[in-house]
MIDREN-55855 format. One record per residue (C-alpha): residue in three letters; x, y, z negated. Coordinates in nm, 4 decimals, decimal comma. Each point is the difference from the previous one (the first is absolute). Example, Ala and Ser with C-alpha at 12.3 -4.5 7.8 and 13.67 -1.06 7.14 Angstrom:
BEGIN
R  rest         x         y         z
R   Ala    1,2300   -0,4500   -0,7800
R   Ser    0,1370    0,3440    0,0660
END
This chain:
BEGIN
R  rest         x         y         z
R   Unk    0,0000    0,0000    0,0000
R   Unk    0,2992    0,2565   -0,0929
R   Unk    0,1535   -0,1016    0,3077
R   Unk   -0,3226    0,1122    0,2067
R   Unk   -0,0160    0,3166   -0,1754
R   Unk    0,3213    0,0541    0,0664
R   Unk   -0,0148   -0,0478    0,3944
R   Unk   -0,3483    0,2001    0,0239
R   Unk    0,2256    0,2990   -0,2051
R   Unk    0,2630   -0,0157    0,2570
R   Unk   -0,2850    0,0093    0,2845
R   Unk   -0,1413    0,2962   -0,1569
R   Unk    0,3483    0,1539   -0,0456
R   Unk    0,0560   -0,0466    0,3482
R   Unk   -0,3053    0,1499    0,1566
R   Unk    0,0972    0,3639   -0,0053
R   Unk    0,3910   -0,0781    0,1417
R   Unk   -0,1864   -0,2410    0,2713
R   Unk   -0,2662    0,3048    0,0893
R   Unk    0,2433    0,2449    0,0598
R   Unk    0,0566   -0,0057    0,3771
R   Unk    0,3647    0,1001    0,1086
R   Unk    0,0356    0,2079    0,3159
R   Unk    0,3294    0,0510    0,1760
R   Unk    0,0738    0,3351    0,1776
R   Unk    0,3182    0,0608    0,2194
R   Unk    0,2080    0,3243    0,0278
R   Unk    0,1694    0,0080    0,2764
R   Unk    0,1821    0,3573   -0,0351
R   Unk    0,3642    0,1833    0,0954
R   Unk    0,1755   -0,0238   -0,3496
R   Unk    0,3929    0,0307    0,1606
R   Unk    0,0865    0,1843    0,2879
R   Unk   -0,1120    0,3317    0,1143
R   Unk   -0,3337    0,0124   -0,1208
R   Unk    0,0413   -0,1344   -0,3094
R   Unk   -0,1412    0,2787   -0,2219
R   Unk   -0,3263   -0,0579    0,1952
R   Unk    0,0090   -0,3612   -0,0459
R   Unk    0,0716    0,0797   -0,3647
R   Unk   -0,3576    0,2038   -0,0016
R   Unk   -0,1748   -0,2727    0,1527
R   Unk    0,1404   -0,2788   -0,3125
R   Unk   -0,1095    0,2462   -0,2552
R   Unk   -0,3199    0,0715    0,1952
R   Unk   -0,0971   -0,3446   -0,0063
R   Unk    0,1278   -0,1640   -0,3628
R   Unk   -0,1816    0,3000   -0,0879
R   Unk   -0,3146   -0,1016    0,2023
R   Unk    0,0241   -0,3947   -0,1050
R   Unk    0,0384    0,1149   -0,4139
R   Unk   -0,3114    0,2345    0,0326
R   Unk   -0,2156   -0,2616    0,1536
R   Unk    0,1118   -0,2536   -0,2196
R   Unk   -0,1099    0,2097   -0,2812
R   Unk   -0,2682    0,0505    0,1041
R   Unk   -0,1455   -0,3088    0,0768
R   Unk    0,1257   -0,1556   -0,3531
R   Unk    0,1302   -0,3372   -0,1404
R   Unk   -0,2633   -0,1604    0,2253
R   Unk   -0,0102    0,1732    0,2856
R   Unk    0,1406   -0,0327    0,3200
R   Unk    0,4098    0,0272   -0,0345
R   Unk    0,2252    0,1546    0,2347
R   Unk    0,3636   -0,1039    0,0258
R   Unk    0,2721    0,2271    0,2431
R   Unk    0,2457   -0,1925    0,1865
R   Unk    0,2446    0,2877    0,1205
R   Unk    0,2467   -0,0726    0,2884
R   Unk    0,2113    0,2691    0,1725
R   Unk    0,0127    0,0027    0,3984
R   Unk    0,2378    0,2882   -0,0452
R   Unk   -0,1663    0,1661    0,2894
R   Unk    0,1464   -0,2375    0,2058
R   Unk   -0,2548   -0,2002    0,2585
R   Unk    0,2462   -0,3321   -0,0393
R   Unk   -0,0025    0,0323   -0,3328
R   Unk   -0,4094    0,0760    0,0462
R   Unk    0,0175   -0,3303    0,1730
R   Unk    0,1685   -0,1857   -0,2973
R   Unk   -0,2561    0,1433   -0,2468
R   Unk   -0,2747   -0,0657    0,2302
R   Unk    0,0995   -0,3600    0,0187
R   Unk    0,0420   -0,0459   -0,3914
R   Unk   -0,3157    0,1086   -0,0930
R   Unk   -0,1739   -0,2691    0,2719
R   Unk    0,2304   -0,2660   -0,1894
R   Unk   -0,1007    0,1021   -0,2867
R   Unk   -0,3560    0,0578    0,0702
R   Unk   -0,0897    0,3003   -0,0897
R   Unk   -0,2879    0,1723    0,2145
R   Unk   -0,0244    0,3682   -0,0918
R   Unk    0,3107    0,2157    0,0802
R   Unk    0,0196    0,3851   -0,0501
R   Unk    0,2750    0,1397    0,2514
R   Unk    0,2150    0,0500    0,1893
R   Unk    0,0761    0,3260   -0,0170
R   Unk    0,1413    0,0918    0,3733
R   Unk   -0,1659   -0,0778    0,2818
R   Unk    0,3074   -0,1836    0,1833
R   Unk   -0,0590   -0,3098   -0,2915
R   Unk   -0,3181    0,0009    0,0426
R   Unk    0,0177   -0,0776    0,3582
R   Unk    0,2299   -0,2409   -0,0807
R   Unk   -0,1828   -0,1402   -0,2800
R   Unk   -0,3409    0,0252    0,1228
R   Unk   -0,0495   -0,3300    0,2551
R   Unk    0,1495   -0,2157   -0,3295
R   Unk   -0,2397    0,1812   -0,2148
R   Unk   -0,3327   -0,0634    0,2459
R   Unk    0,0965   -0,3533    0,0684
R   Unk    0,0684   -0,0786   -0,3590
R   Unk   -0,3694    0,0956   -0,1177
R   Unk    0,1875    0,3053   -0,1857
R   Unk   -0,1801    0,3195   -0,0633
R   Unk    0,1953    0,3415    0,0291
R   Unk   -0,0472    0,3071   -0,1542
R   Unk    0,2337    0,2465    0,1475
R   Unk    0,0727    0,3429   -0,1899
R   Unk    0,1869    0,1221    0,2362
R   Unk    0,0635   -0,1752    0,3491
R   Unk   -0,1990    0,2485    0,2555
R   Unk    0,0878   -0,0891    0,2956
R   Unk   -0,2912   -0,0040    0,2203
R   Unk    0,0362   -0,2969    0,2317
R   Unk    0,0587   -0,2212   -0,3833
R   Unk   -0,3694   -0,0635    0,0204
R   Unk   -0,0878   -0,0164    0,2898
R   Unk    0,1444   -0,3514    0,0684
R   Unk   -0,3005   -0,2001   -0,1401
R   Unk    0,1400   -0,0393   -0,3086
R   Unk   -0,2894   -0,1400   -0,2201
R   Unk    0,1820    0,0251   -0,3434
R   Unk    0,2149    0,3512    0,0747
R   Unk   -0,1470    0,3454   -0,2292
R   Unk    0,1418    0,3004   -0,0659
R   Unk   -0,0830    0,2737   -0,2486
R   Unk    0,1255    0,2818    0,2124
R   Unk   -0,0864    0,2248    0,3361
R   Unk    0,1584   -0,1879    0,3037
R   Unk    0,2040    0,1973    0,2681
R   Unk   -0,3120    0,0049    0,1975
R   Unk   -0,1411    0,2010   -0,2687
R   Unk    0,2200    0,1948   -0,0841
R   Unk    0,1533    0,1324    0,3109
R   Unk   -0,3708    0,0329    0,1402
R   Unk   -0,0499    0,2721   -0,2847
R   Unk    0,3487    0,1026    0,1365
R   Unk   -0,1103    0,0741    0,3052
R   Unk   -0,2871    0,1597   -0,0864
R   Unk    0,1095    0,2380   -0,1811
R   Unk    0,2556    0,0990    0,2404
R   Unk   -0,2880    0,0120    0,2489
R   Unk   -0,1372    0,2538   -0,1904
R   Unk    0,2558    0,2413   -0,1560
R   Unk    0,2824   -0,0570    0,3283
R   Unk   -0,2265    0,0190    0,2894
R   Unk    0,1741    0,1155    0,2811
R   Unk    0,3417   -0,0415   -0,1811
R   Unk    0,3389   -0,2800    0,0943
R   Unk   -0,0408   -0,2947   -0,2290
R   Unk    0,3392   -0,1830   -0,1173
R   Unk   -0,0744   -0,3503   -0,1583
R   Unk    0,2773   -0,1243   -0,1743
R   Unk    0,0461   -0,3128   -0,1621
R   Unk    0,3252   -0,1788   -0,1812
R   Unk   -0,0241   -0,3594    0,2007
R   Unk   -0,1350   -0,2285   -0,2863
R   Unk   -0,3114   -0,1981    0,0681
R   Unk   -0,2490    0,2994   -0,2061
R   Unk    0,1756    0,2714    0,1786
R   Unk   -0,0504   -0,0948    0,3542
R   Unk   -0,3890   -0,1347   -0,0487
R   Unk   -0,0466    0,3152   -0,2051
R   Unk    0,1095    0,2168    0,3043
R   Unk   -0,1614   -0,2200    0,2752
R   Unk   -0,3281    0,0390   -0,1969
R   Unk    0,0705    0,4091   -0,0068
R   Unk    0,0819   -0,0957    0,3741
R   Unk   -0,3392   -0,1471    0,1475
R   Unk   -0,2035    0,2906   -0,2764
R   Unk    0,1719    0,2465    0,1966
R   Unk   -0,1530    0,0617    0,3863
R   Unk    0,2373    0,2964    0,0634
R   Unk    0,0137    0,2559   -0,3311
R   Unk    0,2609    0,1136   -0,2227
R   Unk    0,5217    0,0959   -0,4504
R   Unk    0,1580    0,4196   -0,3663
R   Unk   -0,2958   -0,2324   -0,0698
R   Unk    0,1548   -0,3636   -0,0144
R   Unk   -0,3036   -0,2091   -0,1347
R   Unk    0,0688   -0,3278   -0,1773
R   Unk   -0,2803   -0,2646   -0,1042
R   Unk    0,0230   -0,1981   -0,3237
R   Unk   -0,2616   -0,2007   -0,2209
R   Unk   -0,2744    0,1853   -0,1949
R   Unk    0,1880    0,0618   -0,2997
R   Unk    0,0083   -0,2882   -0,2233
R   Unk   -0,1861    0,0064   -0,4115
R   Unk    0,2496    0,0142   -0,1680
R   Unk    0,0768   -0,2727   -0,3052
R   Unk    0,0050    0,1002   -0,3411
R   Unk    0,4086   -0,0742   -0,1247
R   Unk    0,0300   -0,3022   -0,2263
R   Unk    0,1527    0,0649   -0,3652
R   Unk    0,3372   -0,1157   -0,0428
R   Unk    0,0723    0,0019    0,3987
R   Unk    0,1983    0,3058    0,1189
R   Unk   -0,2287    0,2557    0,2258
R   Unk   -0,0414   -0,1601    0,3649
R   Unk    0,2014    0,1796    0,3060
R   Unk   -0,2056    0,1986    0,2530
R   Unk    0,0596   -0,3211    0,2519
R   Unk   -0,0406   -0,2225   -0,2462
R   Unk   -0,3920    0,1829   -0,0992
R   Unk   -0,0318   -0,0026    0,4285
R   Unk   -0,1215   -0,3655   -0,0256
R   Unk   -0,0809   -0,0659   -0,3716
R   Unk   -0,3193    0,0649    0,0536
R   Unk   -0,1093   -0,1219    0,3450
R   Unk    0,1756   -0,3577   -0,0820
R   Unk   -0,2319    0,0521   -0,3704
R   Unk   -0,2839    0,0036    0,2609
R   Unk    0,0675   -0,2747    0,1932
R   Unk    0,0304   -0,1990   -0,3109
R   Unk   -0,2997    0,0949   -0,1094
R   Unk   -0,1372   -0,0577    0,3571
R   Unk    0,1113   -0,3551   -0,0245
R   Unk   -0,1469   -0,0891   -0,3068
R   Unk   -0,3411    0,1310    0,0656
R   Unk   -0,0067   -0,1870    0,3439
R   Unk    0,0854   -0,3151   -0,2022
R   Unk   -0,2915    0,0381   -0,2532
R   Unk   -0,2475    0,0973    0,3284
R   Unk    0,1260   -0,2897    0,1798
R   Unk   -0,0203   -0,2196   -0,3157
R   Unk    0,3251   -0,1701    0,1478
R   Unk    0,3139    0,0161    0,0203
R   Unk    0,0621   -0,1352    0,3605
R   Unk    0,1892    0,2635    0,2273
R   Unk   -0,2704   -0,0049    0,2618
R   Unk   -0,2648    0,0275   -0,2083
R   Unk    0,1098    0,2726   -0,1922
R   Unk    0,0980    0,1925    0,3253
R   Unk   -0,3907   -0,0577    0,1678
R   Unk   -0,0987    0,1569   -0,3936
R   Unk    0,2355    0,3246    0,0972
R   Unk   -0,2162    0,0905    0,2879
R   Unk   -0,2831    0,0547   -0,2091
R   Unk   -0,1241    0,2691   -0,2338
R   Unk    0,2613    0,2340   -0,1263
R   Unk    0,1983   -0,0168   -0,2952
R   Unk    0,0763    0,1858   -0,2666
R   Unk    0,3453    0,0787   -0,1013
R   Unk    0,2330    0,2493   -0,1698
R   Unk    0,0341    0,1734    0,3752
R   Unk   -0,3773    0,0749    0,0155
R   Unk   -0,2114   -0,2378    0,2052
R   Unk    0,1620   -0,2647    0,2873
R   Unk   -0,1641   -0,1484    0,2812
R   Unk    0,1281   -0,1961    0,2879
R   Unk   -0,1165    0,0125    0,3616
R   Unk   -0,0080   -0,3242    0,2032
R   Unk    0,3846    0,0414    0,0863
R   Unk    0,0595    0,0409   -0,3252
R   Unk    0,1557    0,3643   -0,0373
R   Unk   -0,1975    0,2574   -0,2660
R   Unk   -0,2948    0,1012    0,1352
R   Unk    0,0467    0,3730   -0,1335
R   Unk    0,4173   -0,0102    0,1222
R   Unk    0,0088    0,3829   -0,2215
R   Unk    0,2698    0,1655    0,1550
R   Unk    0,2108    0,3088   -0,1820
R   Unk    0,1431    0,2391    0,3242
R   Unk    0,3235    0,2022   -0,1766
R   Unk    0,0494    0,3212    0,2635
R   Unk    0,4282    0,0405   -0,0197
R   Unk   -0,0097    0,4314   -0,0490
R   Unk    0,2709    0,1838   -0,1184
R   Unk    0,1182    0,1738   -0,3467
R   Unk    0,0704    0,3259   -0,0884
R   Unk    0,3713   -0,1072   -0,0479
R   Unk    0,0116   -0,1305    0,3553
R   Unk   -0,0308   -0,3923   -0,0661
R   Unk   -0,2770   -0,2042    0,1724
R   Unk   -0,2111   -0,2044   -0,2797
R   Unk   -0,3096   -0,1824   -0,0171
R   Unk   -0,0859    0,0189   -0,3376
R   Unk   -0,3364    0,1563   -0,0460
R   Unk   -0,0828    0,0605    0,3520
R   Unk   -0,2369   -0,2574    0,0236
R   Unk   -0,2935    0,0536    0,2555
R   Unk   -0,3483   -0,1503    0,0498
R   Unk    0,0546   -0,2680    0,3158
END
């Protein structure tokens, strides 16, 4: 009889460890090499992100568990983290950061039944491959050199246009997109596109402040965390595909307001920030400030 007892104690000892559900999320982010600050903001962003949520859910909730790997903004090294997480099974990755890994990474992603949440990667053709498992949290190249060119449109008319771009993968779709806006229209005036500005994340005690790169993607990768998660709970699974056909539904709410996804999977808003290049009274040319409606 003691022995009984004892086994039905166990049981119910058990029960809450056994309902607690464990769900893995990759970050796949730059943290060596050039744009390592960045990749720095998107591993606070998210540990941030995966504590919250498991806080908030409790001791029998739903847990969250990070599995950070660094592609070093590197597309073979993309490739090698791309490939890990398939052998290891996880299905929800946040990253990459640059757009070069994730057109590297993307085919291994899709054919691995791996969901992506980009906070970064904007290069326009990225989704429109037929990825079925590819996000991203920010306004493509499409989008944002569209409000580019609209704006030039309207305050250059008549004017020489100079598109200039610095070779990497962003840089040239950015300016192609600015490109086919552009019928014939008009640069002191230089206009440069970036990302709605990004809520910000409160500091965490005992960490030193974050870096202005660093607070870039903090927040976005928060979202895309949070994005995750929700999309798990709607889909009621934790299967890559299913979770990605729960993304093209209703929005969701996150720390960057609210996020919804459009068939191809980039953010059906795509905000855009236009910074107008003007200069100072002490003769340098700045953005800071100059910010104009797109």
């Amino acid at each position: 009889m003691r022995a009984l007892i004892g086994i039905v104690t166990a049981l119910l000892l058990a029960a809450p460890a056994a309902a607690q559900t464990v769900t893995k999320i990759g970050l796949s982010a730059p943290l060596t090499g050039p744009d390592a600050a960045f990749g720095q903001g998107m591993r606070l962003g998210a540990e941030q992100a995966v504590a919250d949520l498991n806080r908030a859910a409790g001791a029998s909730g739903r847990k969250l568990a990070l599995v950070v790997a660094d592609d070093a903004g590197d597309a073979k090294q993309g490739v090698a983290v791309a490939r890990r997480f398939a052998a290891d099974g996880i299905r929800l990755v946040v990253g990459p950061l640059e757009s070069s890994v994730a057109a590297a990474t993307a085919a291994i992603y899709d054919d691995a039944g791996i969901v992506v949440v980009t906070p970064g990667a904007s290069w326009a053709a990225l989704t429109r491959r037929g990825y079925a498992t590819l996000f991203r949290i920010v306004a493509g190249d499409a989008q944002q050199g569209e409000a580019a060119g609209r704006y030039l449109l309207a305050h250059e008319a008549g004017r020489r246009v100079a598109i200039v771009h610095d070779r990497t993968t962003f840089g040239r779709g950015l300016a192609d997109a600015v490109s086919a806006t552009l019928a014939s229209a008009a640069g002191e005036g230089t206009v440069m596109t970036v990302p709605a500005e990004p809520a910000r994340l409160p500091e965490v005690k005992g960490r030193p402040p974050r870096t202005a790169e660093a607070d870039a993607l903090a927040g976005p990768t928060y979202a895309a965390v949070e994005v995750l998660a929700q999309a798990v709970d709607r889909a009621k699974s934790r299967d890559g595909r299913t979770v990605a056909a729960a993304l093209r539904g209703a929005p969701f709410r996150t720390i960057q307001g609210e996020i919804a996804f459009d068939a191809q999977g980039d953010p059906s808003s795509g905000a855009v920030a236009l910074k107008v290049w003007k200069r100072t009274p002490d003769g340098r040319l700045d953005y800071a400030g100059n910010e104009t409606a797109p």
